[in-house]
MDAnalysis code that builds the backbone (N, CA, C; Angstrom):
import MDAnalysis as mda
import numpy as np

u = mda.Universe.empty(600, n_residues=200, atom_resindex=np.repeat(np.arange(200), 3), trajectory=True)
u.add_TopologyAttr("name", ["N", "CA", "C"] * 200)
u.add_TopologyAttr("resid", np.arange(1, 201))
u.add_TopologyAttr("resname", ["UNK", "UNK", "UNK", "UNK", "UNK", "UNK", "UNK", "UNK", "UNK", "UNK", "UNK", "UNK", "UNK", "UNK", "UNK", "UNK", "UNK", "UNK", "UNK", "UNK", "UNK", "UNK", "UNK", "UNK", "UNK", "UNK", "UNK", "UNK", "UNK", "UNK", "UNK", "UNK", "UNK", "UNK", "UNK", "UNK", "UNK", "UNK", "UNK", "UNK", "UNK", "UNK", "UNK", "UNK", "UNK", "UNK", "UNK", "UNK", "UNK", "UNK", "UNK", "UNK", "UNK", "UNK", "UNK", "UNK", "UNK", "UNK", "UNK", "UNK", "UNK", "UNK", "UNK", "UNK", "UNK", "UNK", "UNK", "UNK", "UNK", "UNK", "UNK", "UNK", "UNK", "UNK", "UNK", "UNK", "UNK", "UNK", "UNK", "UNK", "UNK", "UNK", "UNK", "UNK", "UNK", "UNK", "UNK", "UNK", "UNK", "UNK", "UNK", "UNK", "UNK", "UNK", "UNK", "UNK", "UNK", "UNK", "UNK", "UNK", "UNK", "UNK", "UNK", "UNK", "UNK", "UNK", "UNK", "UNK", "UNK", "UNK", "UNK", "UNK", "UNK", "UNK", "UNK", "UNK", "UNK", "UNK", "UNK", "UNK", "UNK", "UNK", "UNK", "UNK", "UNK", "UNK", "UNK", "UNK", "UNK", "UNK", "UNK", "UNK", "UNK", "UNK", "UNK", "UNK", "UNK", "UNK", "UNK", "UNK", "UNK", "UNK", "UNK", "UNK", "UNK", "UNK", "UNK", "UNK", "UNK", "UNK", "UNK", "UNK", "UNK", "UNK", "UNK", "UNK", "UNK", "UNK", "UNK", "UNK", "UNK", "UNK", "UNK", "UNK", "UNK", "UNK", "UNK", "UNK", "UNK", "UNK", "UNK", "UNK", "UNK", "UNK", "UNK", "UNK", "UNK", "UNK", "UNK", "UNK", "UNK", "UNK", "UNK", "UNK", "UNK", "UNK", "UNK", "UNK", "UNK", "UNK", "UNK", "UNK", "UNK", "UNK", "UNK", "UNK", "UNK", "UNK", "UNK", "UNK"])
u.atoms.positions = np.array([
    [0.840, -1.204, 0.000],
    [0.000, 0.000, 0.000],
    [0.875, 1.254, 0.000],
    [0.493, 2.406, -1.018],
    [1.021, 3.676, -0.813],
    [0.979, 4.340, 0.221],
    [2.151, 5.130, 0.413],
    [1.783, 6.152, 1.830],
    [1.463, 7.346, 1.162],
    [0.932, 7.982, 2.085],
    [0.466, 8.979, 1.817],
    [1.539, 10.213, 2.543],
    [2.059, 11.099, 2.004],
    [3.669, 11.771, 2.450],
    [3.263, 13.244, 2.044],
    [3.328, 14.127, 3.247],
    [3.353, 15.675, 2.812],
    [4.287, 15.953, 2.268],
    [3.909, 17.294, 1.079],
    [4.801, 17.423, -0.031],
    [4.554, 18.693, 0.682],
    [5.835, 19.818, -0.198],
    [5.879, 20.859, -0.305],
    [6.495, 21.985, -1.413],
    [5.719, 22.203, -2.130],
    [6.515, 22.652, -3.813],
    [6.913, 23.984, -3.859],
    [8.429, 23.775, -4.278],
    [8.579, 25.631, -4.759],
    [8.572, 25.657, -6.351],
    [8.380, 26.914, -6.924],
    [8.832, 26.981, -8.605],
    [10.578, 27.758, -7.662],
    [11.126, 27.806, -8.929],
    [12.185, 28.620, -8.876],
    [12.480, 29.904, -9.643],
    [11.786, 30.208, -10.539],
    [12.283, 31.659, -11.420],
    [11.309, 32.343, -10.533],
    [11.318, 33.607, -10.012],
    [10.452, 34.488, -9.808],
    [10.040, 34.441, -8.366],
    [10.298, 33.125, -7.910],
    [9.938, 32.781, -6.783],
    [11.155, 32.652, -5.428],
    [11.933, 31.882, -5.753],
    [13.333, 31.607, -4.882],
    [13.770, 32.528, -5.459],
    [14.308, 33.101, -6.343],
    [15.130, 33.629, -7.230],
    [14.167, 34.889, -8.396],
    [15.016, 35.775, -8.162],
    [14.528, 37.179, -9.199],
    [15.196, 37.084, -10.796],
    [13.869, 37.181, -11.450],
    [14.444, 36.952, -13.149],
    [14.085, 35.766, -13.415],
    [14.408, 35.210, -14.867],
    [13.886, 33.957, -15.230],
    [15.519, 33.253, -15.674],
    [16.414, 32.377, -15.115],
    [17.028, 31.598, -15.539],
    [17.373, 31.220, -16.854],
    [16.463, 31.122, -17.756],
    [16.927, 30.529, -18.587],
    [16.448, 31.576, -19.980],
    [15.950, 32.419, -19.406],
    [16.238, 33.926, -20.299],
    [17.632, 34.451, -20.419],
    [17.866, 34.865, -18.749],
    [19.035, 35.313, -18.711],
    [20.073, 34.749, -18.932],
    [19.701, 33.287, -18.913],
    [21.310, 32.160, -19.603],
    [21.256, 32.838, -21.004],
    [20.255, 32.824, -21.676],
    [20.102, 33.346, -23.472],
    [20.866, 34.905, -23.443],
    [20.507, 35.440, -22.653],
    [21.294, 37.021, -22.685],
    [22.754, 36.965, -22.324],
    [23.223, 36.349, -21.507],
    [24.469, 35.559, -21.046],
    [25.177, 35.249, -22.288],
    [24.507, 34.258, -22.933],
    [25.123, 34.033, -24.363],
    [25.260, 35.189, -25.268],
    [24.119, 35.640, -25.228],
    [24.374, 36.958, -26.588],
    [25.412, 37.769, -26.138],
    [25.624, 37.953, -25.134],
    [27.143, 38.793, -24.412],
    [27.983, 38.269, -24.889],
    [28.381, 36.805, -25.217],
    [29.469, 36.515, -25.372],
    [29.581, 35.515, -26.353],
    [29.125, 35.582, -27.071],
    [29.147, 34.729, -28.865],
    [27.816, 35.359, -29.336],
    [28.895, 35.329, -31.234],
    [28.073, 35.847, -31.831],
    [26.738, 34.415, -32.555],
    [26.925, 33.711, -32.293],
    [25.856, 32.044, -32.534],
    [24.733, 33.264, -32.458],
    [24.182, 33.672, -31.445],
    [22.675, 33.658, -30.845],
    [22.776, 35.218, -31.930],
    [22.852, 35.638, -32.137],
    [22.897, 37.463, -32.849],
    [22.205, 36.632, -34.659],
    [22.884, 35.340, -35.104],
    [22.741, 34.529, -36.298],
    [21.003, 34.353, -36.338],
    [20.799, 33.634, -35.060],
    [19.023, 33.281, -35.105],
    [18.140, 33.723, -34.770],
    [18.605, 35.403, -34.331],
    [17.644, 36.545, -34.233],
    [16.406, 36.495, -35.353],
    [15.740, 36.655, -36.205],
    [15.100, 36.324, -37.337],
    [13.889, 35.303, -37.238],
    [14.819, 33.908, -36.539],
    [13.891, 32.796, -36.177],
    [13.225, 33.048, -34.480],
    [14.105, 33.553, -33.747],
    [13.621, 34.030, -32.507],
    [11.942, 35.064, -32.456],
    [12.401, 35.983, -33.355],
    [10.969, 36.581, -33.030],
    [9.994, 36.080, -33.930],
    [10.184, 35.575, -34.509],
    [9.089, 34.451, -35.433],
    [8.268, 33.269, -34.272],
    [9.160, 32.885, -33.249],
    [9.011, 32.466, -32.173],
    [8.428, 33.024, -31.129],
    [8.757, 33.844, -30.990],
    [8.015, 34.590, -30.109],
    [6.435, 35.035, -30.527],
    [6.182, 35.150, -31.584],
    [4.519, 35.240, -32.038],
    [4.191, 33.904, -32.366],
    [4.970, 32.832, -32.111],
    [4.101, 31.105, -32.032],
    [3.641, 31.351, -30.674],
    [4.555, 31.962, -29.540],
    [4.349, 31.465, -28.173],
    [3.087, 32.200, -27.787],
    [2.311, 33.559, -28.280],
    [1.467, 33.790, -28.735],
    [0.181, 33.008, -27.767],
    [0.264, 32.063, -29.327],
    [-0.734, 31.124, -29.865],
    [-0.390, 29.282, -29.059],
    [0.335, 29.332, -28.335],
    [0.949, 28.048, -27.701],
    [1.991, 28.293, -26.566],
    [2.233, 28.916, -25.446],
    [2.557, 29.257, -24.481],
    [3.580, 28.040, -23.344],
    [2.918, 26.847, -23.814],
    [2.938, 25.504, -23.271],
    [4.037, 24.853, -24.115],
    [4.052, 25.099, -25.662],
    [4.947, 24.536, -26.459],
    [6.483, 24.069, -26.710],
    [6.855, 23.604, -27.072],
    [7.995, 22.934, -27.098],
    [8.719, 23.939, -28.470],
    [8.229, 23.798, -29.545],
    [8.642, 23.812, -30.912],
    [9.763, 25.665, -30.609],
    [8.869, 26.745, -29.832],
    [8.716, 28.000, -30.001],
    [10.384, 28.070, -28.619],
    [10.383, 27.326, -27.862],
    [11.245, 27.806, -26.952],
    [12.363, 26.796, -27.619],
    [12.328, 25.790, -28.394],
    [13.452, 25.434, -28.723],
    [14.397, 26.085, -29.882],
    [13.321, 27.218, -30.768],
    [13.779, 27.983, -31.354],
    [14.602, 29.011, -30.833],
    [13.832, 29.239, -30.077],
    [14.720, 30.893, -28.565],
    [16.085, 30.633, -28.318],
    [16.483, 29.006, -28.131],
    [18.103, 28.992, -27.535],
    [18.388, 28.104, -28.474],
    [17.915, 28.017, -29.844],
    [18.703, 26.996, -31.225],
    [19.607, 27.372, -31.661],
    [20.634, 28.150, -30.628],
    [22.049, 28.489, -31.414],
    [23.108, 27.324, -30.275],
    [22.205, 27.120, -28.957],
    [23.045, 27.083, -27.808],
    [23.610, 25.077, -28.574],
    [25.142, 25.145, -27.848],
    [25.773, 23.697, -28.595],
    [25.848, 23.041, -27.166],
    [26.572, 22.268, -26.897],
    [26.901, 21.635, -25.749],
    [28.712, 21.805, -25.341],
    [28.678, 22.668, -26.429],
    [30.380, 23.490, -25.912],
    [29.908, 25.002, -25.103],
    [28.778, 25.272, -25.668],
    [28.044, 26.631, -24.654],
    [27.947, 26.352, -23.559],
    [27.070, 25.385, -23.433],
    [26.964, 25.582, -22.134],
    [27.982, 24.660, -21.267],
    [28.909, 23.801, -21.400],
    [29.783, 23.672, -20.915],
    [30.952, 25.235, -20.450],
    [30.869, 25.937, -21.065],
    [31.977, 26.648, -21.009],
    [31.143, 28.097, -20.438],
    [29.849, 28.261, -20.689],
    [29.162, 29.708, -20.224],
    [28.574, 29.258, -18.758],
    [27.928, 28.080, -18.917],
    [27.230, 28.088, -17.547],
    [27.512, 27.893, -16.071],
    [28.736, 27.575, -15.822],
    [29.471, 27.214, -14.502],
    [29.343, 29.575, -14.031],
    [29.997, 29.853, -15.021],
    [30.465, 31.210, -14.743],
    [28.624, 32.193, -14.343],
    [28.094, 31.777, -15.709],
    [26.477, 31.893, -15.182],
    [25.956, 31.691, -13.989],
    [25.820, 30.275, -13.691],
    [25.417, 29.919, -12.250],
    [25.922, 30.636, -11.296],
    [27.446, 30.583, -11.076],
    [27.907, 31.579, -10.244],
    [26.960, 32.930, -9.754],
    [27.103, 33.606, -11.067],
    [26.681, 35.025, -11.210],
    [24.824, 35.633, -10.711],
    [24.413, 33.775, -11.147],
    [22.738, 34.393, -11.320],
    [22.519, 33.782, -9.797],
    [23.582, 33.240, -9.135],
    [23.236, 32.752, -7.456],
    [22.128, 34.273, -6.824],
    [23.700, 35.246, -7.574],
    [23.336, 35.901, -6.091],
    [22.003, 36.719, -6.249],
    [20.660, 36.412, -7.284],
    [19.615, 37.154, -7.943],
    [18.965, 36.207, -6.678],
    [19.388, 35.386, -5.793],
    [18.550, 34.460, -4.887],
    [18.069, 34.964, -4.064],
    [16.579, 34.988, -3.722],
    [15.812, 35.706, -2.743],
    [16.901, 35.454, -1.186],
    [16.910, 36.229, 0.207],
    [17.537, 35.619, 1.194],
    [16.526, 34.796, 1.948],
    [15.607, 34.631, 1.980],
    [14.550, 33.954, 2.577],
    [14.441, 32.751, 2.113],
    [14.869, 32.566, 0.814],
    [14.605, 30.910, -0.138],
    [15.392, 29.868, 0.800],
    [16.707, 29.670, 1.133],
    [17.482, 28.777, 1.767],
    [16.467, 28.430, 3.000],
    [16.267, 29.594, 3.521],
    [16.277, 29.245, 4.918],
    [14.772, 28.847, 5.368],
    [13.714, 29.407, 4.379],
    [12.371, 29.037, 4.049],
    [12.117, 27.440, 3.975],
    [12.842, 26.964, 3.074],
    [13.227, 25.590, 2.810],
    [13.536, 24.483, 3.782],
    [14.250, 24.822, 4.494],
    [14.767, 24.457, 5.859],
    [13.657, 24.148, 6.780],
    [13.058, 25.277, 7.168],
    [12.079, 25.784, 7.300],
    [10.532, 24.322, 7.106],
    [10.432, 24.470, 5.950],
    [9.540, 23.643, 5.863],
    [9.562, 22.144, 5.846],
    [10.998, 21.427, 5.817],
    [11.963, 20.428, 6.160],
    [11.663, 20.218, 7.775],
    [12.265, 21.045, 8.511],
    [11.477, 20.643, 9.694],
    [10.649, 20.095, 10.467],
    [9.785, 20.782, 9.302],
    [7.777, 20.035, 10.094],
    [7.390, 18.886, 9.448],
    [8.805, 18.188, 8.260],
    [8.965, 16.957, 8.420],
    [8.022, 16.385, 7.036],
    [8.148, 17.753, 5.982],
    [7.343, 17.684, 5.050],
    [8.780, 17.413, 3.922],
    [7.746, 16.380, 2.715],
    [9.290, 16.602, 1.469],
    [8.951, 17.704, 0.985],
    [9.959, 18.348, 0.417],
    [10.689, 19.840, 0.232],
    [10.897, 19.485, -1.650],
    [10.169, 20.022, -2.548],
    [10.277, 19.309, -3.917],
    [9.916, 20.963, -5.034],
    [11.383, 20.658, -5.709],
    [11.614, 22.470, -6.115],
    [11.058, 21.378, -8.311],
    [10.077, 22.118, -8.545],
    [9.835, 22.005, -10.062],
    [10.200, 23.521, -10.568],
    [11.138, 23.069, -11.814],
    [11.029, 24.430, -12.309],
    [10.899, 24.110, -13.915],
    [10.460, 25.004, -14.567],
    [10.536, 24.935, -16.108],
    [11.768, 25.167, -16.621],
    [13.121, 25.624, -16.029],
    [14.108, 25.895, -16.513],
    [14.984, 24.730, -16.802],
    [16.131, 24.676, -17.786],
    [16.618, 23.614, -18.130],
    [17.175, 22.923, -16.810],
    [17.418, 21.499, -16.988],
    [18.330, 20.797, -16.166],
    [19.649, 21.286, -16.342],
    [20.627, 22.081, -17.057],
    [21.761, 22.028, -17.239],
    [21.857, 23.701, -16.098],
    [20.802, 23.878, -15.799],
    [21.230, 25.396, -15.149],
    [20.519, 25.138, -13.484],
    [19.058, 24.411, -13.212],
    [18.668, 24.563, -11.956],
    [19.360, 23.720, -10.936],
    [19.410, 22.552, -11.422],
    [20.173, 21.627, -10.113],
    [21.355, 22.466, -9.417],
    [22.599, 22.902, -10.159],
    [23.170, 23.779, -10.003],
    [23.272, 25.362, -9.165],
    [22.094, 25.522, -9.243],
    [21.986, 26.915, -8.495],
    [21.099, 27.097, -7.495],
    [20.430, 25.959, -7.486],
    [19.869, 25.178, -5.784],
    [20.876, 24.251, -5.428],
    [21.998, 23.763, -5.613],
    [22.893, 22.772, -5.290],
    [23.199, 23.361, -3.889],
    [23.478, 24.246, -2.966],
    [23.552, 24.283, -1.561],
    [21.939, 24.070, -0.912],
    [20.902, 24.122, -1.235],
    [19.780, 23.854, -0.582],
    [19.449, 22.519, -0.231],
    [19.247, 21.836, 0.505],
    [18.164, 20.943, 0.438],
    [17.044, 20.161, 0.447],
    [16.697, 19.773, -0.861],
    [15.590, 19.444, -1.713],
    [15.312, 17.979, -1.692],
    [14.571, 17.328, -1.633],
    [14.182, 15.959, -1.460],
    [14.379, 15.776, -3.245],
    [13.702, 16.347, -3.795],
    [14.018, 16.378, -5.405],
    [13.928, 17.574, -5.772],
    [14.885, 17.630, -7.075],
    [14.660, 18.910, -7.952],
    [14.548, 18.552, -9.787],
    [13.058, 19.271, -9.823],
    [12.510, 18.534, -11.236],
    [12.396, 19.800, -11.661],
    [12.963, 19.365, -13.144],
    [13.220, 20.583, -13.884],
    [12.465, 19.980, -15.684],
    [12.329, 21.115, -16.393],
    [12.709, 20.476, -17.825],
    [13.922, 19.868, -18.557],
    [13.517, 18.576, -19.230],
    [14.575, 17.876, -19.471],
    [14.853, 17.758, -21.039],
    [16.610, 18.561, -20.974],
    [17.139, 18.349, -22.092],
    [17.632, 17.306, -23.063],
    [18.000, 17.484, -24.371],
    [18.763, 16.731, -24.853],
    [20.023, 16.764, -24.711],
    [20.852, 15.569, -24.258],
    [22.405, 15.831, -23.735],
    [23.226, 16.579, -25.220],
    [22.978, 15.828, -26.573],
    [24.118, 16.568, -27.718],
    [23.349, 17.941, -27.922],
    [22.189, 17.818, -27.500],
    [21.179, 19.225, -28.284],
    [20.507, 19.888, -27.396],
    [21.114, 21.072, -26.508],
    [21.206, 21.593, -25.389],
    [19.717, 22.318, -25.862],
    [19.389, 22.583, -27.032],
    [18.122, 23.147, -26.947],
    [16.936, 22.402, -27.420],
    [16.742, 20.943, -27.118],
    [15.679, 20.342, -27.869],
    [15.425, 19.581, -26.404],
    [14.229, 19.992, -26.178],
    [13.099, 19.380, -24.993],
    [12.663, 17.973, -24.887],
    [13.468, 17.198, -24.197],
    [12.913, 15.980, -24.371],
    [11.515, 16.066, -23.398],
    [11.314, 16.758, -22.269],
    [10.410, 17.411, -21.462],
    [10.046, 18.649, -20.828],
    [8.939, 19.492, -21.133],
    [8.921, 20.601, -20.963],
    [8.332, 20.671, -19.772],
    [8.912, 21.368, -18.843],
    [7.928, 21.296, -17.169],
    [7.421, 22.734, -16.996],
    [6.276, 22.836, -17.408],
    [6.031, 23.879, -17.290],
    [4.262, 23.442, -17.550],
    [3.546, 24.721, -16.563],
    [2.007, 24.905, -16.843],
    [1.516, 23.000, -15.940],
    [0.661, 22.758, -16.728],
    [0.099, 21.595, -15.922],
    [1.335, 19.888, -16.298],
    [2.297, 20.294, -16.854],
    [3.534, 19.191, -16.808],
    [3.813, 18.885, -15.780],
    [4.058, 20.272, -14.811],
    [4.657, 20.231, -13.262],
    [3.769, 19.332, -12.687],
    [2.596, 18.983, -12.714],
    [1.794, 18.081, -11.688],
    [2.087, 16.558, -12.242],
    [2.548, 16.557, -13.812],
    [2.970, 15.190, -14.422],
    [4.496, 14.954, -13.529],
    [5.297, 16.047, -13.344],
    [6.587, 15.489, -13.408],
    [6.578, 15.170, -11.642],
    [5.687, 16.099, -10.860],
    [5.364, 15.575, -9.546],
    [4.942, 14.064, -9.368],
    [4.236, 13.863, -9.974],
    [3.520, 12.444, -10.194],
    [4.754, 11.530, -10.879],
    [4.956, 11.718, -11.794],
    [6.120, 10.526, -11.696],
    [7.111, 10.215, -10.983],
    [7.663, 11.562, -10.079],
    [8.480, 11.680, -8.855],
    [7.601, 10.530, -7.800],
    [6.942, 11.273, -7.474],
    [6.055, 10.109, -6.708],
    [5.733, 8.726, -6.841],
    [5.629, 8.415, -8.264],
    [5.546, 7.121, -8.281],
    [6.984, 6.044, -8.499],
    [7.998, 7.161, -8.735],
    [9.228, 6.711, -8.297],
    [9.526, 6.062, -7.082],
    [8.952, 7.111, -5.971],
    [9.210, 7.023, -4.286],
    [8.390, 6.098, -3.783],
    [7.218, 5.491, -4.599],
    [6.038, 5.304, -4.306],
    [5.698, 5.579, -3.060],
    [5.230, 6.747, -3.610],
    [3.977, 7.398, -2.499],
    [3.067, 8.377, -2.775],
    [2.083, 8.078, -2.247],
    [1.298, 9.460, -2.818],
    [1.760, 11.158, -2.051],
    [1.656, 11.950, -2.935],
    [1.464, 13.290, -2.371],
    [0.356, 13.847, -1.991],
    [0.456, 14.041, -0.987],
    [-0.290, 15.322, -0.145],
    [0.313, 16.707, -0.181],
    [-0.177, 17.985, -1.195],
    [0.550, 19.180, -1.092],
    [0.369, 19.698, -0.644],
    [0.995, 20.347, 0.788],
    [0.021, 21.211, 1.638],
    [0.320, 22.412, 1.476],
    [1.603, 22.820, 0.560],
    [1.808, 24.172, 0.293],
    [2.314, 24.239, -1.227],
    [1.694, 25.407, -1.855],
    [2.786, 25.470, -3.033],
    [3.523, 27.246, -3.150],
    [4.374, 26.986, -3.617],
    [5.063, 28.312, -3.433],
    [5.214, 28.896, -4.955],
    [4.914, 29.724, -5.754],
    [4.836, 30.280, -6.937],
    [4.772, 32.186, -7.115],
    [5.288, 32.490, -8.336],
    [5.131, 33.722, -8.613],
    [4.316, 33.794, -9.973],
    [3.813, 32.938, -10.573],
    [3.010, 32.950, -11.684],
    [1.913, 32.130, -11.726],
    [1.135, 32.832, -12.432],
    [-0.513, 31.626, -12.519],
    [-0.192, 30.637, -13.717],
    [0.874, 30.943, -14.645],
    [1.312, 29.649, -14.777],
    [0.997, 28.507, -14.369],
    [1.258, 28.355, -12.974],
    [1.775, 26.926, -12.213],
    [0.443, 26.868, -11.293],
    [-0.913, 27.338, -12.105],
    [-2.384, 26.935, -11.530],
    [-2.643, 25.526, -11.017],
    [-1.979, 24.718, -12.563],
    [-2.479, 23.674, -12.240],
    [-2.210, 22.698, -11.166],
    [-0.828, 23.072, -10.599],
    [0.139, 23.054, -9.450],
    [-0.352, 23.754, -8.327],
    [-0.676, 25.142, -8.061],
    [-1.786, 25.838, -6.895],
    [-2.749, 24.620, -6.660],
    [-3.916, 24.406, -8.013],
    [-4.929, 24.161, -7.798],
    [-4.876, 22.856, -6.471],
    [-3.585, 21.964, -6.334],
    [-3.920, 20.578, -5.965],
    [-3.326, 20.785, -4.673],
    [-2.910, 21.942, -4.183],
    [-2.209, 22.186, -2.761],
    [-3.171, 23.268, -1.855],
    [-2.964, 22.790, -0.881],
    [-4.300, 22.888, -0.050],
    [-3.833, 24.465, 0.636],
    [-2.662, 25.194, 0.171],
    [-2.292, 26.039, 0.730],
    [-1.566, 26.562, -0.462],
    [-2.032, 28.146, -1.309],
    [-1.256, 28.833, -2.223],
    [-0.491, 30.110, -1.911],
    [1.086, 29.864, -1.973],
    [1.698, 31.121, -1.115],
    [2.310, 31.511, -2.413],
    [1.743, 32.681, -3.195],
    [2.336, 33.597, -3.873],
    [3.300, 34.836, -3.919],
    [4.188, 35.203, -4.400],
    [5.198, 35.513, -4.224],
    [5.195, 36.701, -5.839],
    [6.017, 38.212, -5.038],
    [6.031, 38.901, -5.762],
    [7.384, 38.714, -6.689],
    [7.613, 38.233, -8.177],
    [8.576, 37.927, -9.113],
    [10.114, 39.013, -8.971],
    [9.409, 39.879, -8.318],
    [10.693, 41.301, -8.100],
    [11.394, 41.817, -6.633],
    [10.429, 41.462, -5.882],
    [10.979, 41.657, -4.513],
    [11.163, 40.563, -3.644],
    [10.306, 39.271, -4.235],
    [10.091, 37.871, -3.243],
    [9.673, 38.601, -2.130],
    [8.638, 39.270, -2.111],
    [8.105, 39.207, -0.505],
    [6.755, 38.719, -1.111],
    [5.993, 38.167, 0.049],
    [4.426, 37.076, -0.451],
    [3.616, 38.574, -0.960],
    [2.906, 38.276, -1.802],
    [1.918, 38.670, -2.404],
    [0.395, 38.328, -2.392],
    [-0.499, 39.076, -2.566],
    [-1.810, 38.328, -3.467],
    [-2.302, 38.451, -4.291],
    [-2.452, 37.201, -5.285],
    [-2.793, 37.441, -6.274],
    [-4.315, 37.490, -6.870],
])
């Protein structure tokens, strides 16, 4: 028989952390190779798919289709570094925090795997589920976690651990991650610019 195990979810862009990750990895790059300046053209062509599909795969793999797997080997260590310190001071210790009362502590973010594990790597997280890349093709989505995915990629976490979740809190800065609010019995929203709680 499954147990039944309190969960506790953070997002990470906007929420732990000010800015979006994996924007600012893309601006990161345009600073420093000319690759991404080449697929300007296809980028905002992209940007009016996302429009019309928000959820999509096709439109954000266009956004970083310059990035190789020599990029981000060689940009993102120095990145991570840099985008630490955009970290709310309350996120670490919040975390902790809810670890205590003996709940799992489970960070989903839509940002790639090659940038979040990394820049929660001093926290600890029972898991950290992110969107999942292609290892040769740093910009092709083998899974996009984002919008109502996050409650898929929760759920397969879970049925990893086998156990069911109970969410008694979720922590977010976007209605995005509704479908993620909707199933936690407690929604603590968070302002994307200052991280102090909000309402939305």
């Amino acid at each position: 028989m499954l147990k039944k195990v309190d969960v506790v979810v953070f997002d990470f862009d906007g929420t732990l952390s000010a800015g979006d990750s994996n924007i600012d990895f893309g601006k990161y790059c345009f600073k420093h190779s000319i690759r991404p300046w080449v697929c300007v053209p296809s980028m905002i062509f992209a940007l009016i798919v996302k429009v019309f599909n928000p959820g999509g795969a096709w439109w954000r793999q266009k956004m970083h289709g310059f990035l190789t797997p020599k990029m981000v080997r060689d940009f993102a260590p120095v990145f991570i570094k840099q985008h630490k310190q955009k970290r709310f001071g309350w996120a670490k210790e919040q975390v902790a925090k809810e670890r205590t009362k003996g709940n799992k502590v489970v960070l989903i973010s839509a940002s790639p795997d090659y940038l979040v594990p990394k820049l929660v790597s001093d926290i600890k997280f029972d898991a950290v589920l992110t969107s999942k890349m292609h290892k040769d093709k740093p910009w092709k989505y083998n899974f996009v976690c984002w919008g109502k995915n996050k409650v898929v990629a929760l759920d397969n976490w879970a049925k990893e651990n086998k156990i069911i979740p109970n969410v008694v809190r979720s922590y977010s800065d976007s209605y995005s991650d509704m479908p993620l609010m909707n199933i936690a019995k407690e929604r603590v929203w968070i302002d994307n610019k200052t991280g102090l709680r909000t309402d939305k």
